[in-house]
Structures are given as C-alpha cells and as structure tokens.
DRENDO-167476 format. One line per 10 residues: for each residue x, y, z of C-alpha. Coordinates in nm, 2 decimals. Layout:
BEGIN
X Y Z ~ ...
! end
This chain:
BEGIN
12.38 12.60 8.06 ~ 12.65 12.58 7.81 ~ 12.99 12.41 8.05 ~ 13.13 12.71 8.27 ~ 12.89 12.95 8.10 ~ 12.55 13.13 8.23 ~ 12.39 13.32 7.93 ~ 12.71 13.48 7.77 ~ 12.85 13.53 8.13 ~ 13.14 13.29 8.29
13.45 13.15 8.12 ~ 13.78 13.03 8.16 ~ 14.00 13.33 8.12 ~ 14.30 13.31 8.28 ~ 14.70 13.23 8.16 ~ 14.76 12.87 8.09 ~ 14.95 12.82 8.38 ~ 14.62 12.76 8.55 ~ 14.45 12.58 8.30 ~ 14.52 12.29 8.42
14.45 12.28 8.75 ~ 14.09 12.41 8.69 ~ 14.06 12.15 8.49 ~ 14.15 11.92 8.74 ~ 13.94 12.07 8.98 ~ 13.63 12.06 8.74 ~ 13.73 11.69 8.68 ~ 13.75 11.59 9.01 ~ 13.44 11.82 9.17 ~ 13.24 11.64 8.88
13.36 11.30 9.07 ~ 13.35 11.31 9.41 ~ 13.09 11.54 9.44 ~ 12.84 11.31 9.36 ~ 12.97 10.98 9.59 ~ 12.77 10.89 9.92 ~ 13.10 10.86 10.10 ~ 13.14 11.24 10.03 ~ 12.82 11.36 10.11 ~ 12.81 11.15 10.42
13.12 11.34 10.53 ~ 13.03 11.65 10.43 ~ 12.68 11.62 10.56 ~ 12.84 11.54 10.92 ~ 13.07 11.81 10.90 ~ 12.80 12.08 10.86 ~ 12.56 11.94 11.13 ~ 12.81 11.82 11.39 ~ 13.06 12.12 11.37 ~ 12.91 12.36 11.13
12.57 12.34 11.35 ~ 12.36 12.29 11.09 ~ 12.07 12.36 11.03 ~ 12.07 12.73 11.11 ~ 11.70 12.80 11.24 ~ 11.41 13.00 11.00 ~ 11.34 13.26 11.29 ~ 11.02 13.47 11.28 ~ 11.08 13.80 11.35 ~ 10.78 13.95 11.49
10.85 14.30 11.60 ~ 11.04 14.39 11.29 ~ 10.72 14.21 11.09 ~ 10.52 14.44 11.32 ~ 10.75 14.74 11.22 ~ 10.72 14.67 10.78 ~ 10.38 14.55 10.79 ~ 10.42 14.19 10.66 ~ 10.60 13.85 10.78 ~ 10.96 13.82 10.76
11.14 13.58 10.87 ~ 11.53 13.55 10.89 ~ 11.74 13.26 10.76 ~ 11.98 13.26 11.06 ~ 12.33 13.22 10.90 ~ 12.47 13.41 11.18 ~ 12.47 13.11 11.41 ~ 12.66 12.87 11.15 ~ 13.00 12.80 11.37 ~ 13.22 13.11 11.32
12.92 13.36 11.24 ~ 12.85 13.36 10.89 ~ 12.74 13.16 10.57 ~ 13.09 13.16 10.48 ~ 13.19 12.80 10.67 ~ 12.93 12.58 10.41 ~ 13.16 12.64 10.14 ~ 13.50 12.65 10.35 ~ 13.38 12.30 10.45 ~ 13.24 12.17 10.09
13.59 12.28 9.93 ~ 13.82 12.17 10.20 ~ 13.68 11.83 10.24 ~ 13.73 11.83 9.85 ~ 14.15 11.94 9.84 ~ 14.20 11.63 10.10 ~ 14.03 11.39 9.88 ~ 14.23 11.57 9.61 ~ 14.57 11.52 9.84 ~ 14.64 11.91 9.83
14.83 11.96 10.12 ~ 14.76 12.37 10.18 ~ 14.48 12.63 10.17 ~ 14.51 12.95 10.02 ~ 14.22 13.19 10.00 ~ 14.12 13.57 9.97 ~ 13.94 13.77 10.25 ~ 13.78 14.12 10.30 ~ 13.53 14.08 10.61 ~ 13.75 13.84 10.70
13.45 13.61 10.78 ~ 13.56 13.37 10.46 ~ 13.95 13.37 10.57 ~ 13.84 13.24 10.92 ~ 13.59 12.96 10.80 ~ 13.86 12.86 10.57 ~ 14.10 12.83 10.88 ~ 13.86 12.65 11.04 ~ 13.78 12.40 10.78 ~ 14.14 12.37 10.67
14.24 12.25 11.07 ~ 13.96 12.01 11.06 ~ 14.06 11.86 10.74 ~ 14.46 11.87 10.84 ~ 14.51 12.11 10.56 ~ 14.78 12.41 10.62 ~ 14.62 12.78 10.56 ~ 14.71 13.06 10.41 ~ 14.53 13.40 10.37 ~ 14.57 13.73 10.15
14.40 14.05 10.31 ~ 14.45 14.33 10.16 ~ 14.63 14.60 10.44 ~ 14.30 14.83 10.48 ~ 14.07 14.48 10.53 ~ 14.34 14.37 10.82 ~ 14.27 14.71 10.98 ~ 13.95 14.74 10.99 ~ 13.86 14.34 11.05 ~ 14.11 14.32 11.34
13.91 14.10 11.56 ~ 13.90 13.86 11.23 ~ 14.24 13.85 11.19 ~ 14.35 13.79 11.55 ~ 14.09 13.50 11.53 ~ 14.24 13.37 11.23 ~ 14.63 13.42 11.39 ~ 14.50 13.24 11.71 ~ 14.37 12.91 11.46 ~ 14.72 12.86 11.31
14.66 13.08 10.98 ~ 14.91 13.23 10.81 ~ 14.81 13.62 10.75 ~ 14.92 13.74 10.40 ~ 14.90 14.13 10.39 ~ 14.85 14.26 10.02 ~ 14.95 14.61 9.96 ~ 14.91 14.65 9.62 ~ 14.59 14.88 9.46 ~ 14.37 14.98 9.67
14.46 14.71 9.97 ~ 14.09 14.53 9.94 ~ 13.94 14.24 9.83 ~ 14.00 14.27 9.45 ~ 14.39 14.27 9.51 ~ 14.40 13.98 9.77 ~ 14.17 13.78 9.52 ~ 14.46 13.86 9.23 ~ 14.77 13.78 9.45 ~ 14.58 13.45 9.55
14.56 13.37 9.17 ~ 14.91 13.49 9.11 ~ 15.07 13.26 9.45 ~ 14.81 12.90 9.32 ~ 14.94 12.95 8.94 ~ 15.30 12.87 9.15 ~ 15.21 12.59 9.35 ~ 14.84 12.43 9.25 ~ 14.99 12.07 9.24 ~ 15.05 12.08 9.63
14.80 12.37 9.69 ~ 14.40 12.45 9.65 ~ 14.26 12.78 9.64 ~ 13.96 12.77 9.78 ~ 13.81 13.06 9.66 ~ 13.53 13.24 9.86 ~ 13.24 13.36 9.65 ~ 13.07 13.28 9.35 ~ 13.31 13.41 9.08 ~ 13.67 13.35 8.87
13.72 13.13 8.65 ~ 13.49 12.81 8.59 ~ 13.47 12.60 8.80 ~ 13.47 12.82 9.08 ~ 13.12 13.00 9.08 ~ 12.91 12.66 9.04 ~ 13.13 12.50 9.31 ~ 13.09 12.79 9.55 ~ 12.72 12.78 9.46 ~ 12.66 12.42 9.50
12.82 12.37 9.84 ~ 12.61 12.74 9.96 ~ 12.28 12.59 9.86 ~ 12.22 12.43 10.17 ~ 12.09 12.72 10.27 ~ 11.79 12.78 10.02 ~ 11.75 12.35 10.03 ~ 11.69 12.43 10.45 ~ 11.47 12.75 10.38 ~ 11.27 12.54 10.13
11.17 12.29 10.39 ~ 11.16 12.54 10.71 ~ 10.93 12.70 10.53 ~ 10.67 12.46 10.43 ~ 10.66 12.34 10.80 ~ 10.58 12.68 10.92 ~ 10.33 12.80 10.68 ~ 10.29 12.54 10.45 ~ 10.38 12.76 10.18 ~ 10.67 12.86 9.94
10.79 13.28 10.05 ~ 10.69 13.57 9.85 ~ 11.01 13.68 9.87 ~ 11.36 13.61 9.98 ~ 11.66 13.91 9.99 ~ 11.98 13.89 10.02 ~ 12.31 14.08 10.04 ~ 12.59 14.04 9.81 ~ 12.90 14.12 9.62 ~ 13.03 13.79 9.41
12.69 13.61 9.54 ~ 12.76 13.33 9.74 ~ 12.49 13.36 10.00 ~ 12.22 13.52 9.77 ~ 12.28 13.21 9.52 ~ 12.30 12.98 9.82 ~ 11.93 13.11 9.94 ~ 11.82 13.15 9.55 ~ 11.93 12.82 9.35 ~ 11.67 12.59 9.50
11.42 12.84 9.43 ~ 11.48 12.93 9.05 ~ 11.23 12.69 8.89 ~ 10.96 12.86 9.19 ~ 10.84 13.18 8.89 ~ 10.65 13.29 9.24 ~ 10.93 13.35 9.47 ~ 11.03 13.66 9.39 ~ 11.46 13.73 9.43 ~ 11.62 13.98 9.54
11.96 14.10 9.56 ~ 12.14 14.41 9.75 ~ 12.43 14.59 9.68 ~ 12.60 14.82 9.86 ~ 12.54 15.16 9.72 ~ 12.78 15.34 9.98 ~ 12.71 15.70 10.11 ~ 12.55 15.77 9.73 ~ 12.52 15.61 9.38 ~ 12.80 15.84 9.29
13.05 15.83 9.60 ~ 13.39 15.73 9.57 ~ 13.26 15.42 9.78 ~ 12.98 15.30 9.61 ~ 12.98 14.92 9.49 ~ 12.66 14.92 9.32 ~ 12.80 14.69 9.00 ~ 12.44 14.67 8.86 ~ 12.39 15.02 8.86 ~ 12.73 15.13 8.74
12.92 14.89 8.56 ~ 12.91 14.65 8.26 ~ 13.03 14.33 8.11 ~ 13.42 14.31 8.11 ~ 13.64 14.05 8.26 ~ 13.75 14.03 8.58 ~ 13.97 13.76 8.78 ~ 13.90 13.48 8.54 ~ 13.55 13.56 8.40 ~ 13.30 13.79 8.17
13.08 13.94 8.44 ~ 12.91 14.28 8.54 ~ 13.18 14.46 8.67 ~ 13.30 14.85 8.79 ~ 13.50 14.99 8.55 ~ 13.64 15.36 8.45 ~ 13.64 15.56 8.10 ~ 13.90 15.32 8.01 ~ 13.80 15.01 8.08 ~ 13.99 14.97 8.36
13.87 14.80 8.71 ~ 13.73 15.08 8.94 ~ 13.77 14.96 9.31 ~ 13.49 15.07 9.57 ~ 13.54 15.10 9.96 ~ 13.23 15.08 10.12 ~ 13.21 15.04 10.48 ~ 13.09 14.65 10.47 ~ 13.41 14.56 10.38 ~ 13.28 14.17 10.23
13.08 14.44 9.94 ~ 13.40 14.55 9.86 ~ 13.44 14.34 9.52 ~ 13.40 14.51 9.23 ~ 13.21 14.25 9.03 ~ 12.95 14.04 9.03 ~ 12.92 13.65 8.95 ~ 12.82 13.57 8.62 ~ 12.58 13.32 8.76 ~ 12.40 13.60 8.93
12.49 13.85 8.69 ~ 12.30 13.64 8.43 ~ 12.01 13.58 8.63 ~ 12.02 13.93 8.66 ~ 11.99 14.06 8.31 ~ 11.73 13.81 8.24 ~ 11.54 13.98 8.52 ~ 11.52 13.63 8.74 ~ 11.66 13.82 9.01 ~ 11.53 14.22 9.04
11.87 14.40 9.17 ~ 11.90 14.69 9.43 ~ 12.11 14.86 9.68 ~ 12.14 15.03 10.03 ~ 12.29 15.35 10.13 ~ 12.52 15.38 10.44 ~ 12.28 15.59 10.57 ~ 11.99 15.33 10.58 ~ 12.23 15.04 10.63 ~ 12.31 15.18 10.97
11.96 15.26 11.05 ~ 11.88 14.92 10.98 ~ 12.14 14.79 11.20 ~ 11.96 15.03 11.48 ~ 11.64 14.89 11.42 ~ 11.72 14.52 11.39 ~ 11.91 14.57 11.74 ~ 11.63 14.71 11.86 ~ 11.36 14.53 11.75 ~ 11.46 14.18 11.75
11.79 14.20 12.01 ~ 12.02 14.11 11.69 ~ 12.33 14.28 11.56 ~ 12.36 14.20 11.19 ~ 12.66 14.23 11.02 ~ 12.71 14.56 10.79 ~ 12.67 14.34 10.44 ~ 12.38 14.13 10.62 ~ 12.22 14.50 10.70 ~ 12.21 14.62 10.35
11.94 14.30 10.26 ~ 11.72 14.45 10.59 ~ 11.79 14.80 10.48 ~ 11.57 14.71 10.15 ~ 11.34 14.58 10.31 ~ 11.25 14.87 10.51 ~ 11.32 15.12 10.25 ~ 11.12 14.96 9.98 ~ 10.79 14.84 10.13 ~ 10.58 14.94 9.82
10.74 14.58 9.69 ~ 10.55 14.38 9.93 ~ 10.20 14.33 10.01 ~ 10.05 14.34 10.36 ~ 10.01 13.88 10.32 ~ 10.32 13.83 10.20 ~ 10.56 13.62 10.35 ~ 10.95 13.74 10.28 ~ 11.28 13.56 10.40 ~ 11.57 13.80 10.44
11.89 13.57 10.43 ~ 12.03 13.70 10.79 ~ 12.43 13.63 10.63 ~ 12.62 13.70 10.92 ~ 12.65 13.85 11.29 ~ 12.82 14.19 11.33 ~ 13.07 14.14 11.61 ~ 13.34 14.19 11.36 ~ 13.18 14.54 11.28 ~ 13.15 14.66 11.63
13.39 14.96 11.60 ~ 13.26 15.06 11.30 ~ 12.88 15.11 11.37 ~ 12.98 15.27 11.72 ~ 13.20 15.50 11.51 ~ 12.92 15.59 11.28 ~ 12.66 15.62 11.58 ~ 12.86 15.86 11.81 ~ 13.13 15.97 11.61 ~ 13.55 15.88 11.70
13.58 15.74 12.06
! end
C-alpha cells in the first residue's frame, strides 16, 4: 500500500490548515502505537471497562431457520452497546499521550458520540459532539445518554442535518483548534491517517473472531457479513482475515425502501469515485457531481460514502458488496427477536437481512459469522413505528 493510499483510493485532501496536524497524528500513531506501555493500557481498557472479549455466540434457531451455522460476533455487549467504544478507546488513549486536552467527534446513531464520551471521561479529556438536528431527533435516548456523561451536544443544521454535515462542521471546528483539540473521527474514512487508525484499533474484533472460532470448530468461517457505511466494524471483522482467499467477505449497505428511493444509501450500487471529506472514495453523487445525501431509517448508514480501504477491497472484488431493503431489514429485526431473544440494531439488521435473503450464497456446511454491530435500544421507537404504525 502506497502511504495513505489503498489502490488509487485514500489521500490527503483537505486545506492546509489541517495538514499539519494529520501529519502529526500520522507521526505520532506511527510511535506510540507500537510501545508495550500503550498496548498494555489500551489492552486493559478494553477488557476491564470495554468488556472485552465480546463472546462468538451460536445461534441455533436462526441456523435452524437459514439452513446452515451462523454464529454472531456479539458487539452488542461491548460497554455502551456497540463496536463503536474499540476505537473511541484506541484514539482517546492516543490524544492524552498526545496532550490534547478536548474531544470533538461526528455522530448519526449516536452510538460513536457516546463511546467517545465515554472514552473521553476515562481518559480526562473534555467532549464535544456534532449531530446533525434530524440524528438528535430520532437518537434521543443517545443524546440524553451522552448529556447525562458530561458531553457537550453540538446541533448541525446545515444540508440535510445528518451525518455528512456533522462530519464537515467537525472538520471545519478541529482546522481551528487541533493544537489543543483531537478529532477522533468515527469510521473508516477522511483524510489519511484516519481510515487505517480507525481500522487498526476496530480489528480486535476479527483478531477475537479468528481465535473464537478455531476453538469452536477448529476451523476458519466460510463467511463473515457485516453492515456498514464508512466501514469501521466490517474492516474491524475483515482485516485479519484478508490473507484467508477462503473466507469469503461480505459487506451490506443500506438500500432503503428501494435502490432508487430518495433514502437509499447503496454507494456501491449508485455512486462513483469522487472526493468526499478528505479522500478519493466511492461516493453518492448527482448529475453534477455534487454529494447526494441519503436518509435511511438506520441512521449510522446515513454516510454517503464509503472508505477507500473498503472501497478498494471492493473493486478488486476481495470483498463481494450488497444491500438490504427496509422492508427485509425489519423482517430481520422480527426474526432475530424471535428466534434468538435479541433486538439488533437497525444497521446490525441489514448484515442479518442478507443473510436470510440471499441463502443461494451459502451451502448447507458452511459456517458464516454475521458481525452482530450493535443492540437496538436506541431504535426502539422506530421499529414499533414501522410494526404498528404512529402510536
């Protein structure tokens, strides 16, 4: 990999205000990284208040339901209820050893702006979070969470009010005051060093699934699906797993109510290269070029890119790409309720929707790990609204 680049995807694009302190970051991430005093804090962090590991959980009836085993990686019972807190903790650890005094971050689910709240208070660090005005209404049990920690809730108003404005005010506030200030960004995108930082610190996951899964069938998976937008939890489940030709990959988008619905996020299917936020990268755009936003109902799909570490992987057909209407998302919500007594989170959904929508791409002996990304507490309203109508 050529330095910030995957295939022709990646980059540094971004004013020269910021220049510098990505370099610094990439400088200092190079460093520390590396040192046993930092991985035997970080290490600490994620098992004594992170909870790691998360278990590898056979799901039976849903296996009895598709026809082959699945298990789930159970990222829902990481400490705040998603993936999200691996990074938040990786990247907050690294702004104290950097002396940064502040947090500032993006959110949509609101799942990354409360394990960055929770990993900032841990590491003494002050936080700050953009969420775009239609996020903060829809994720209200996220953001009286993040209120109750001691965050400070930054409402963005411009656009569309989503994730792709909160991630550009974010840029706009750190190009002002990066010397005192980290922006620990969420997912596996902007500008290098951001989307190999994100990954690195998210690859616990694949590292645990790796070993979890040789002690209960003594075997790499056929198969291991995830959700995603930027990537952070399909590249956390995937990197360990690239060099494995066997394993097949999968990532799910969200494909809204249809592939061409105002709310449909499906990059792969409908965008291109352009840049976005920092980086050359698949991303939704008009006629024109310009950025077109989606507004599906899993409000953490909401980006309208994709990382260009994934979106490399992608093109060179490493990872096969698909996507999940609402309609099946919320059927596999139903089922995995149902069948294993679990509520998934509406991204997390969209990876078990695949699965039971597409079982021509699995044999009856396979053995396929669906990254289980998050719980769906924060989606409550919104699934009962979509079951049985306004309340």
């Amino acid at each position: 990999m050529q330095r910030g680049r995957f295939g022709r995807y990646g980059g540094m694009y971004v004013s020269e205000i910021l220049v510098h302190a990505l370099l610094e970051l990439e400088e200092t991430f190079a460093r520390i990284y590396p040192t046993e005093e930092f991985q035997e804090e970080l290490q600490e962090l994620l098992r004594d208040y992170g909870g790691r590991p998360t278990p590898l959980y056979y799901a039976r009836n849903f296996s009895r339901r598709v026809g082959f085993k699945v298990y789930l990686k159970r990222e829902d019972l990481l400490c705040g209820g998603s993936h999200k807190l691996n990074n938040a903790l990786g990247q907050a650890l690294l702004a104290k050893k950097m002396g940064k005094k502040r947090l500032i971050t993006e959110t949509a689910a609101g799942q990354h702006g409360l394990a960055t709240v929770m990993a900032g208070n841990v590491c003494g660090l002050k936080t700050e979070i953009f969420m775009g005005i239609k996020d903060i209404e829809r994720q209200a049990p996220n953001v009286e969470k993040m209120k109750l920690l001691g965050a400070k809730i930054r409402p963005v108003k411009t656009g569309a009010g989503v994730l792709k404005d909160s991630v550009s005010e974010t840029l706009r506030e750190w190009a002002a005051c990066s010397r005192t200030t980290h922006y620990l960004m969420g997912s596996t995108v902007g500008p290098h060093p951001f989307p190999t930082i994100v990954a690195t610190f998210q690859s616990v996951i694949g590292r645990e699934l790796k070993r979890q899964i040789f002690e209960k069938e003594g075997r790499l998976p056929d198969a291991i699906v995830a959700c995603g937008s930027g990537g952070s939890n399909a590249l956390g489940a995937f990197r360990p797993f690239m060099e494995e030709r066997e394993v097949r990959l999968y990532f799910v988008e969200g494909g809204g109510e249809s592939l061409g619905a105002e709310n449909s996020a499906a990059a792969f299917e409908l965008g291109g290269p352009g840049v976005l936020h920092g980086s050359l990268t698949i991303v939704m755009q008009d006629e024109w070029g310009q950025i077109r936003p989606s507004r599906t109902r899993a409000a953490g799909l909401n980006y309208p890119g994709r990382g260009p570490e994934l979106s490399h992987l992608c093109e060179t057909g490493r990872v096969k790409t698909g996507y999940a209407l609402d309609s099946d998302v919320f059927e596999a919500v139903r089922l995995m309720c149902k069948s294993e007594g679990l509520i998934p989170a509406l991204e997390t959904a969209h990876a078990v929707a695949y699965v039971l929508r597409h079982p021509e791409e699995f044999n009856p002996d396979d053995i396929v790990v669906i990254n289980y990304s998050g719980r769906g507490d924060k989606d409550i309203e919104t699934i009962l609204r979509y079951a049985y109508g306004p309340t």
